[in-house]
N, C-alpha and C positions, 0 to 999 in steps of 0.2 A: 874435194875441198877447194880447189883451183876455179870450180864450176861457180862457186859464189864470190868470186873477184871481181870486181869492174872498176872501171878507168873515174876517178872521179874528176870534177871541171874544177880548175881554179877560180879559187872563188876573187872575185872581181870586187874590192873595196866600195865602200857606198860615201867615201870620204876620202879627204883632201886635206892632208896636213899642212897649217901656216903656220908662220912665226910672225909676232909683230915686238915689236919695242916699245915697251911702256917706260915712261918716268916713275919715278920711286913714291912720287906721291900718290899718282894714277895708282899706282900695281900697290901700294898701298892701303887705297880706298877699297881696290877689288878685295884684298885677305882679309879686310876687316869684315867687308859684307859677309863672306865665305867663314869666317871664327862665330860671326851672330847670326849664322844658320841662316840667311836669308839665300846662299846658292849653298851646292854639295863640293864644291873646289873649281878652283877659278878657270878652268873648259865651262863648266858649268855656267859661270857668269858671262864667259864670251861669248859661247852661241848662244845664250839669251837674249844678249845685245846686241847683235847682228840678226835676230829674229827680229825683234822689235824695231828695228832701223827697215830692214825692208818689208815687215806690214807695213809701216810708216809709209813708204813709198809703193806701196804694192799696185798703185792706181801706173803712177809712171812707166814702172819694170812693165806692166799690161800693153800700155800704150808704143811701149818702144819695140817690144818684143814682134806687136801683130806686124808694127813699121816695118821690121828688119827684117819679119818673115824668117824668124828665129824657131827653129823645133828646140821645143820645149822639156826638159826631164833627159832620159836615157834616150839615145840613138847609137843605134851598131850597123857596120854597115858588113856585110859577110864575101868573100870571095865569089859568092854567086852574086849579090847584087851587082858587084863591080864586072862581072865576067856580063852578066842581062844588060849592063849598061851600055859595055861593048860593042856590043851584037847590035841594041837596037842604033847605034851611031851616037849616043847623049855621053854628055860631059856633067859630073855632077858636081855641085855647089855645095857644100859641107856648111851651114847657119846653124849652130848650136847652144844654145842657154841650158847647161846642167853638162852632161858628160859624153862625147861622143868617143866610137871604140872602133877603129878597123880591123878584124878578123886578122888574129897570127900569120893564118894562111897568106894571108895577101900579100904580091910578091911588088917590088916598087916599080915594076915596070907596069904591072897593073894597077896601079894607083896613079901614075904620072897618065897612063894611057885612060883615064875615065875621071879625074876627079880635078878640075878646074879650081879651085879655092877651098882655101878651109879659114873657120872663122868660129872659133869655140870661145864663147865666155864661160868659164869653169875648167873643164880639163879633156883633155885627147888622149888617150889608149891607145896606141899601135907602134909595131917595131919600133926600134930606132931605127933600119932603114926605111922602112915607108917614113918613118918623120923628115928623116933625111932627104928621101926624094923629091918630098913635098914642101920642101924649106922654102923656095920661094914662092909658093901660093900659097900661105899660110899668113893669116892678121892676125 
């Protein structure tokens, strides 16, 4: 029985919980839309509307993104990359739009010893010691 056990991975959220503060008349208009069926409950109407705010913009986020030489979507970076970074003598640059993850494994001294800056629009994944080590290279 023991023979069909295995370790499964934490599964890694694909979301990013906020909170914002609406006025009563704002948070208003949202339950009215949400009671005349036009959303399913008002998460529903807030990522609609921060979809629609950045297609609106989706020419600029382009524009600024290639600028800033921003990786785009998921980036992980694993205790080997950082250990390969080592070895070959580079310091690496963390430019992130969406979510980037340092590998559990990774110890802060090997993060302080390979990774020059970090620079996440969206969200960073890793210890709270590597966050810690990396406090002041971090925008």
């Amino acid at each position: 029985m023991t023979d069909n056990l295995r370790e499964l991975r934490p599964k890694t959220s694909e979301t990013e919980k906020i909170t914002i503060n609406l006025g009563y008349v704002d948070l208003g208009h949202v339950d009215l839309m949400v009671q005349e069926g036009f959303y399913s409950n008002r998460t529903d109407f807030i990522r609609t509307a921060i979809r629609n705010q950045l297609e609106r913009h989706a020419d600029v986020v382009r524009q600024s993104t290639a600028r800033k030489s921003l990786d785009l979507g998921l980036r992980s970076y694993t205790r080997e990359d950082l250990e390969a970074a080592r070895r070959a003598g580079e310091m690496l640059q963390i430019n992130v739009l969406g979510l980037a993850t340092i590998a559990q494994d990774v110890t802060p001294e090997l993060a302080r010893a390979t990774i020059v800056s970090v620079s996440v629009l969206g969200a960073l994944h890793a210890t709270p010691a590597v966050k810690a080590a990396l406090a002041d290279r971090t925008r």
